[in-house]
C-alpha positions in Angstrom: -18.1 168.7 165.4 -21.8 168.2 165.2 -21.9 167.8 169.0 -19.7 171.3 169.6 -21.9 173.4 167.4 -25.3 171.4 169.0 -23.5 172.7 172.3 -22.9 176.3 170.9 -26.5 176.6 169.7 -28.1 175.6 173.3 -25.1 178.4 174.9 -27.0 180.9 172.6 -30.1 179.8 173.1 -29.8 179.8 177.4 -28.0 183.6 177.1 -30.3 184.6 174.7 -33.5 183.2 176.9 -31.8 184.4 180.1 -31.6 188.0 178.7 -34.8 187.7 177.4 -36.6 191.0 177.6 -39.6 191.0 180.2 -43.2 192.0 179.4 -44.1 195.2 180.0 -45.9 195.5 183.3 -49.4 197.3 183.2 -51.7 197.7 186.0 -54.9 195.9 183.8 -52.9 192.9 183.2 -51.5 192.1 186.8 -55.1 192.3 188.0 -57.0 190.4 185.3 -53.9 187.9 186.5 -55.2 188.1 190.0 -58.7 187.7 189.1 -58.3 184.8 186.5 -56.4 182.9 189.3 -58.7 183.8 192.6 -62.0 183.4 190.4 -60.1 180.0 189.2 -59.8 178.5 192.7 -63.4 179.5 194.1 -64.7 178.0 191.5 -62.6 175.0 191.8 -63.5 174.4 195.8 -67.5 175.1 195.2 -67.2 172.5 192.6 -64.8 169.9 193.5 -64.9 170.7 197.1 -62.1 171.2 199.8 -59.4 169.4 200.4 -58.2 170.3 203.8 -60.5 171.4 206.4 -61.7 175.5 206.4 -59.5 176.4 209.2 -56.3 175.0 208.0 -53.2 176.8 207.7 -53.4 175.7 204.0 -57.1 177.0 203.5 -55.7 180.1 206.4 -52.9 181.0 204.0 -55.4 181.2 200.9 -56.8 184.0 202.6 -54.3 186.1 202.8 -54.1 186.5 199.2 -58.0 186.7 199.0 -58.1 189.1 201.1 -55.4 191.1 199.4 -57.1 190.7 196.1 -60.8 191.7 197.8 -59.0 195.2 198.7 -58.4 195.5 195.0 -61.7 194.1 193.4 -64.0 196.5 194.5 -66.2 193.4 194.3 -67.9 192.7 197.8 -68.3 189.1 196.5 -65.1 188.0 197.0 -65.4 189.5 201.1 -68.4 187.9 201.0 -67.1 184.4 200.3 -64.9 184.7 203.0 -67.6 185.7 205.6 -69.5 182.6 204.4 -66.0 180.7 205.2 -65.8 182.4 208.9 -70.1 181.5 209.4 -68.9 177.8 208.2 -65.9 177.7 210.8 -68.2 179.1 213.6 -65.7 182.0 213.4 -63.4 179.2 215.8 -59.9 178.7 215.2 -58.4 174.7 215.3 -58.3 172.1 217.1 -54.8 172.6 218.5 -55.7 175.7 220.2 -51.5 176.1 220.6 -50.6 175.0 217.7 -49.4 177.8 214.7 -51.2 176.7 212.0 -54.4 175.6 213.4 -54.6 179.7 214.4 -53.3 180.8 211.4 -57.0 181.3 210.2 -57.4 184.3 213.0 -55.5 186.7 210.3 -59.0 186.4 208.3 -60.8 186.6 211.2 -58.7 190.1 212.5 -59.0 191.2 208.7 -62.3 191.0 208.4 -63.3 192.4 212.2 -61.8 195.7 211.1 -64.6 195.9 208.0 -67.4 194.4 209.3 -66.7 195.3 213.5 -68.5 192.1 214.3 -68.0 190.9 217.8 -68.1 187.2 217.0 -65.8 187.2 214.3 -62.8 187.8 216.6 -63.9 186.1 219.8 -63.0 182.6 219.9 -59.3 183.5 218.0 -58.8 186.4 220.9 -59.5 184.0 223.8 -56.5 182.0 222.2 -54.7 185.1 222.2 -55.2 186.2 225.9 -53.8 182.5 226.8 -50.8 183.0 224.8 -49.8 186.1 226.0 -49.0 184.9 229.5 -48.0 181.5 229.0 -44.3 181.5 230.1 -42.5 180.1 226.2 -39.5 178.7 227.8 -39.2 175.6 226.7 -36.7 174.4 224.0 -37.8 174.4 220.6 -36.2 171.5 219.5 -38.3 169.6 217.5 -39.1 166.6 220.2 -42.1 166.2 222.4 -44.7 167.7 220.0 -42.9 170.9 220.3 -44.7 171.9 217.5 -48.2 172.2 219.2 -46.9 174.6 222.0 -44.2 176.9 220.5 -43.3 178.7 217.2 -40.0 175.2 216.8 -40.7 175.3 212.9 -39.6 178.2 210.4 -43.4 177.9 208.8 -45.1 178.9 211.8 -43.6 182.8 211.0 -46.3 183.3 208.5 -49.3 181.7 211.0 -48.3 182.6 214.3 -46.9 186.1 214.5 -49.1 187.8 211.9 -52.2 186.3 213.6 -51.3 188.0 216.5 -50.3 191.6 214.9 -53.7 191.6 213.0 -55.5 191.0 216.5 -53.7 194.5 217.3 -54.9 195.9 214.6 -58.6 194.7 214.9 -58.6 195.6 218.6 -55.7 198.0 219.2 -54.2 196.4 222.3 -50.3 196.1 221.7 -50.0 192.8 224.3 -50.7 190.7 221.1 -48.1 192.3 219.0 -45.3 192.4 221.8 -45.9 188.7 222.1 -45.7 187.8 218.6 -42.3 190.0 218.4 -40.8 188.0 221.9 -41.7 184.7 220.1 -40.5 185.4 216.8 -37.1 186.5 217.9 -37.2 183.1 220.2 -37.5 181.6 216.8 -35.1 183.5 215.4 -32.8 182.9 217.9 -32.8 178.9 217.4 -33.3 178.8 213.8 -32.1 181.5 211.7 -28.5 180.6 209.9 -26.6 183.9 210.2 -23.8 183.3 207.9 -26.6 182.4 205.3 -29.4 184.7 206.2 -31.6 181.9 206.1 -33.9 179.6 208.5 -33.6 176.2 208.7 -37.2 174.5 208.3 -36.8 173.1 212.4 -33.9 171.7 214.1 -34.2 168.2 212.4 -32.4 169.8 209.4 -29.1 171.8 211.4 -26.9 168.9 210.1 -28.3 167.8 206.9 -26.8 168.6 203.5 -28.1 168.9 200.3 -26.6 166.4 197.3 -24.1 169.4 196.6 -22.7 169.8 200.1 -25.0 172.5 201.1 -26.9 173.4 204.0 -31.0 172.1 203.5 -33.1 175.8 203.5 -36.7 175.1 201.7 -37.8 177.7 199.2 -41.5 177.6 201.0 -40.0 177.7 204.4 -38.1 181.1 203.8 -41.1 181.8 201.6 -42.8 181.8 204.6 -40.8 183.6 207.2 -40.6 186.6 204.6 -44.0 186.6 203.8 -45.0 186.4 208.1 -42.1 189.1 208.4 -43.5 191.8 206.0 -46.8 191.0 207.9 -45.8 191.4 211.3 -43.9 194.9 209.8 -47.2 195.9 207.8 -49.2 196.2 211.3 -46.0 197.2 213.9 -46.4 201.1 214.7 -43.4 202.7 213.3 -42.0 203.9 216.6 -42.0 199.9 218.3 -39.0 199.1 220.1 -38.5 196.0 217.8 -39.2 197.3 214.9 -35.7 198.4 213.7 -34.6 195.1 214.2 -37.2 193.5 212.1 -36.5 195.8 209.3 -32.6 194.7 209.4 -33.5 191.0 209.5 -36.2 192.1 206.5 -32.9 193.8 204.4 -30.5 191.1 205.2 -32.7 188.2 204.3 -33.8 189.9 201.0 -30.2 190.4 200.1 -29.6 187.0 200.4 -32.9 186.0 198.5 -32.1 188.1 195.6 -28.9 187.3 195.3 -29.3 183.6 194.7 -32.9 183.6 191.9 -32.6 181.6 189.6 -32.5 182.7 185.6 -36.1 181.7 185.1 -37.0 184.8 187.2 -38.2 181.9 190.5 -36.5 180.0 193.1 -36.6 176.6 193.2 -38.0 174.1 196.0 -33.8 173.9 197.3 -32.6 177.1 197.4 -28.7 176.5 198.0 -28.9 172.8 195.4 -31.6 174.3 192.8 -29.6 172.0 190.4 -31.1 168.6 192.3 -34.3 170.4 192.3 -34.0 171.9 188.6 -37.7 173.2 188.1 -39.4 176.3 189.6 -41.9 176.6 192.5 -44.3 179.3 192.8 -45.2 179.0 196.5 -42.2 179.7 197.2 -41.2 182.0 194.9 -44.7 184.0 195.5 -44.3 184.8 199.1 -40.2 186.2 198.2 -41.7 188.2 195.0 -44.4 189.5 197.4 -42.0 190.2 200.3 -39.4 191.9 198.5 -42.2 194.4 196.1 -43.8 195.2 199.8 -40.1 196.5 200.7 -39.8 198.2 197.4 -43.1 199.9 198.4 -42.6 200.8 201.7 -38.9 202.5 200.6 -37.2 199.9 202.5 -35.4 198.5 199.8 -34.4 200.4 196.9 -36.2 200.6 193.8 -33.0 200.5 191.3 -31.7 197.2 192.8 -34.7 195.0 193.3 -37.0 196.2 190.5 -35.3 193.4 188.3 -35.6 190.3 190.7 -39.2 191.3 191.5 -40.4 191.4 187.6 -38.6 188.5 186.7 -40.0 187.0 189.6 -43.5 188.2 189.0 -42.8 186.8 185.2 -42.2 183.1 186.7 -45.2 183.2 188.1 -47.9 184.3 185.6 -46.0 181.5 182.7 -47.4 179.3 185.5 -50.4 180.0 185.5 -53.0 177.4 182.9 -55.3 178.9 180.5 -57.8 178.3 182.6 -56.4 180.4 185.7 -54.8 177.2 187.8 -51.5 178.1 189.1 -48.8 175.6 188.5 -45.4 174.4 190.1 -46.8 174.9 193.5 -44.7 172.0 195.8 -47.3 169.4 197.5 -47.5 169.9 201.2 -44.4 168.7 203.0 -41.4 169.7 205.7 -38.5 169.7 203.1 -37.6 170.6 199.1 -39.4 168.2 196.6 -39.7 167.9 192.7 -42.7 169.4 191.4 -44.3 169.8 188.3 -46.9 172.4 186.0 -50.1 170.6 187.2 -49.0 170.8 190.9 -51.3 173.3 192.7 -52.9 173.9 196.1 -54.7 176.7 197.5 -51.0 178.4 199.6 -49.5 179.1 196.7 -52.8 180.7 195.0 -52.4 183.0 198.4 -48.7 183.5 197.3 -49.7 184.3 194.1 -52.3 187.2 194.9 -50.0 188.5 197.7 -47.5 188.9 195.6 -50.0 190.5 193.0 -51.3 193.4 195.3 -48.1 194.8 195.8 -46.9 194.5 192.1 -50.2 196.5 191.1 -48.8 199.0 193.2 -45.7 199.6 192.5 -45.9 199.4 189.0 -48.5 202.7 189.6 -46.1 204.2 191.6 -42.8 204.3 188.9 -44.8 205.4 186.5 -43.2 208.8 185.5 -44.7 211.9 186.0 -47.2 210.9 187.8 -49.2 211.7 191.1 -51.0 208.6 192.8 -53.2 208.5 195.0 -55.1 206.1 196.8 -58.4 206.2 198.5 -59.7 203.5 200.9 -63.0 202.5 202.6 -62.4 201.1 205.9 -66.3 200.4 206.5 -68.4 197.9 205.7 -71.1 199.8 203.3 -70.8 201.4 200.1 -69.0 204.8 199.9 -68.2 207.5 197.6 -65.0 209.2 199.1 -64.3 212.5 198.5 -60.6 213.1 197.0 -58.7 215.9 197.3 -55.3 216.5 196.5 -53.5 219.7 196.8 -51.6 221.9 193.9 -48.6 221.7 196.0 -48.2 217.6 195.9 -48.9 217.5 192.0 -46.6 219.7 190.9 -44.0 218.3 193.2 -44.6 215.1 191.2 -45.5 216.5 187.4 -43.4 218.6 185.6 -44.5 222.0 184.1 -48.0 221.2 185.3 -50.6 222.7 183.7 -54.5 222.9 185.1 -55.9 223.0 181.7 -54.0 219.5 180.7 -54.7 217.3 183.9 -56.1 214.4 183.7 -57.4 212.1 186.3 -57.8 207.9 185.9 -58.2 204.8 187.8 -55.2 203.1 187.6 -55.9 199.9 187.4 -58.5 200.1 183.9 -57.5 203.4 182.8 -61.2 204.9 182.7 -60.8 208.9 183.0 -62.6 210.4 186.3 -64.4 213.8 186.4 -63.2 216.6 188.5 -62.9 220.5 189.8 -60.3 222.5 189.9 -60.6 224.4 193.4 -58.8 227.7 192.9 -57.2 230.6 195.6 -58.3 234.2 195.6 -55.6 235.0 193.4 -57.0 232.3 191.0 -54.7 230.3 190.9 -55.3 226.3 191.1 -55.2 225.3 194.8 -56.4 221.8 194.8 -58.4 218.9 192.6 -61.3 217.3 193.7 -63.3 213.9 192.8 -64.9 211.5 193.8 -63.9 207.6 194.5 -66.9 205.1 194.4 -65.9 201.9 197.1 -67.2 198.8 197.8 -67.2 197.7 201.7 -63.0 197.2 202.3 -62.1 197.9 199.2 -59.3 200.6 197.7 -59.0 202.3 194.3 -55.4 203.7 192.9 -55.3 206.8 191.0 -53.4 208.3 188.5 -53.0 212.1 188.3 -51.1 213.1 184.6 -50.9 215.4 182.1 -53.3 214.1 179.0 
């Protein structure tokens, strides 16, 4: 008797934690998150130092999400740091000049070309690139003969390869570099990519193997990755590309599948198919999905009503990880394959996971808010600006109901701090446009918020 109502009590308990309602989400509070966490790990590696080289694809993911969170700072230190890191590297890319992650660092590189326009910080990475592009890629990827250190054999090498490549087409605006990062990524696809599961085996080492519940082996961090390199690629791919129709359908399917099998705690753990063998979260994982699914949400991809839930109670996994003192927990040692992990596991990927997956929450919890216009204003250059804003009558009332010039109100979304501006009226004086003024550090963005008081 003891035992069944013991067994009642931890029923309740699970329902009652499962259906848990979530924190309110709030603009301030994601991005104190992201700063707590990035200010955490500088601080960690100019204290205790670096564990992998500077122009690893550990250290090369990192920046991603430092990059993603310098855009939101409005805090030229944190580009600044990352210059520093380019001066250390030489502004070179690896050793393995081939080899995935050893260019995965030339996605800083590109990012921070198309700031600062310096010549240097792109060369070495775009002589890489100019090889690549007319190599031939037609040998097998299975994973034999160091494979590896010539072709894109591994599921990983979708995050460091291909986005490497479409930032270099930003930075310089020749398309040769995105075409070949499409061609080998459906080569990838091709060999890897499960389409009964919608999933990508890690490399072909793992098309046999089964989990200890009979399922196929498909790492958290793995998908993790090819979502995260796929909503990258997408992010810089011209709308009207050839491919690009078919990367959004592989972007939709996958996501489907992703969604449809998160765990109750909001995460996914390091197995995704046997998350009972493997019964704790992991936030690398779990940051690149919550990062690539809220991108979709914001681009209009994927709808809004269906994915809202998974990405907050994704979003919610990962800030319980996170220590009081801004380490981010639960993040899986380096490895090829699902492993156990545990709160004081953390390395610097899944801190880029983390603010990845940060930026775009910011963003679209901004953009559900309820009538309300938002608008953002953004300083491609590499000096200080004040932007002038202005958005027309016709775009706010379209977005606030029975708008009013006289109760308009005007804030930053992120701290809520109220922003002066004028009311530009027609000859019939009536309200044509607002007007004010954004203040930007170099690279940086600011979100506002356009409402009734």
């Amino acid at each position: 008797m003891r035992k069944q109502i013991l067994l009642l009590l931890f029923v309740a308990f699970f329902v009652s934690t499962a259906n848990a309602q979530l924190p309110e989400l709030r603009a301030d509070s994601i991005y104190h998150q992201m700063k707590k966490v990035a200010d955490w790990q500088w601080r960690t590696l100019e204290t205790e130092g670096w564990k992998n080289s500077k122009k690893d694809w550990t250290s090369g993911a990192m920046y991603t999400g430092m990059m993603a969170w310098g855009k939101i700072a409005n805090d030229e230190t944190y580009y600044k740091k990352l210059v520093q890191v380019g001066e250390d590297n030489k502004w070179k890319i690896g050793h393995y000049r081939q080899f995935a992650d050893d260019y995965c660092v030339g996605q800083l590189y590109s990012q921070l070309y198309t700031i600062y326009k310096n010549p240097k910080y792109i060369e070495d990475f775009k002589s890489l690139a100019d090889t690549l592009v007319v190599l031939p890629h037609t040998e097998s990827l299975e994973w034999k003969n160091k494979i590896f250190a010539r072709e894109w054999a591994w599921c990983d090498a979708l995050f460091m390869g291909p986005p490497a490549l479409g930032y270099l087409t930003e930075a310089t605006g020749d398309m040769k570099y995105l075409d070949t990062s499409s061609k080998l990524w459906w080569k990838s696809t091709e060999y890897l990519y499960d389409k009964e599961e919608h999933l990508y085996y890690r490399d072909s080492r793992y098309f046999g193997k089964k989990e200890k519940n009979g399922t196929k082996v498909f790492w958290s961090r793995g998908n993790g990755w090819v979502m995260g390199g796929l909503v990258r690629v997408l992010s810089v791919m011209p709308k009207d590309h050839p491919d690009r129709e078919k990367f959004i359908q592989l972007f939709k399917d996958m996501s489907a599948k992703v969604a449809s099998i998160q765990q109750a705690d909001g995460s996914w753990h390091a197995s995704l198919l046997d998350p009972g063998t493997y019964p704790v979260k992991e936030t690398s994982g779990t940051g690149f999905f919550c990062y690539a699914l809220t991108w979709g949400i914001n681009q209009g991809i994927l709808p809004y009503k269906k994915y809202a839930t998974v990405v907050e109670k994704a979003w919610d996994a990962l800030t319980t990880s996170v220590h009081p003192n801004g380490k981010l927990g639960y993040v899986q040692a380096q490895g090829a394959a699902p492993d156990k992990v545990t709160f004081d596991d953390t390395d610097v990927y899944g801190v880029g996971a983390f603010l990845l997956a940060g930026s775009e929450m910011l963003r679209m919890t901004v953009d559900q808010e309820k009538n309300t216009a938002v608008v953002e204003a953004v300083n491609t250059t590499s000096s200080n600006k004040i932007e002038k804003v202005t958005v027309d009558w016709k775009t706010l009332s379209s977005k606030i109901k029975k708008i009013k010039a006289n109760e308009l109100v005007v804030q930053e979304a992120v701290n809520g701090q109220n922003v002066p501006f004028e009311l530009v009226y027609n000859d019939k004086k009536k309200p044509e446009a607002i007007v004010f003024n954004a203040s930007m550090t170099p690279g940086s963005s600011k979100i506002f918020k356009i409402g009734k008081k």
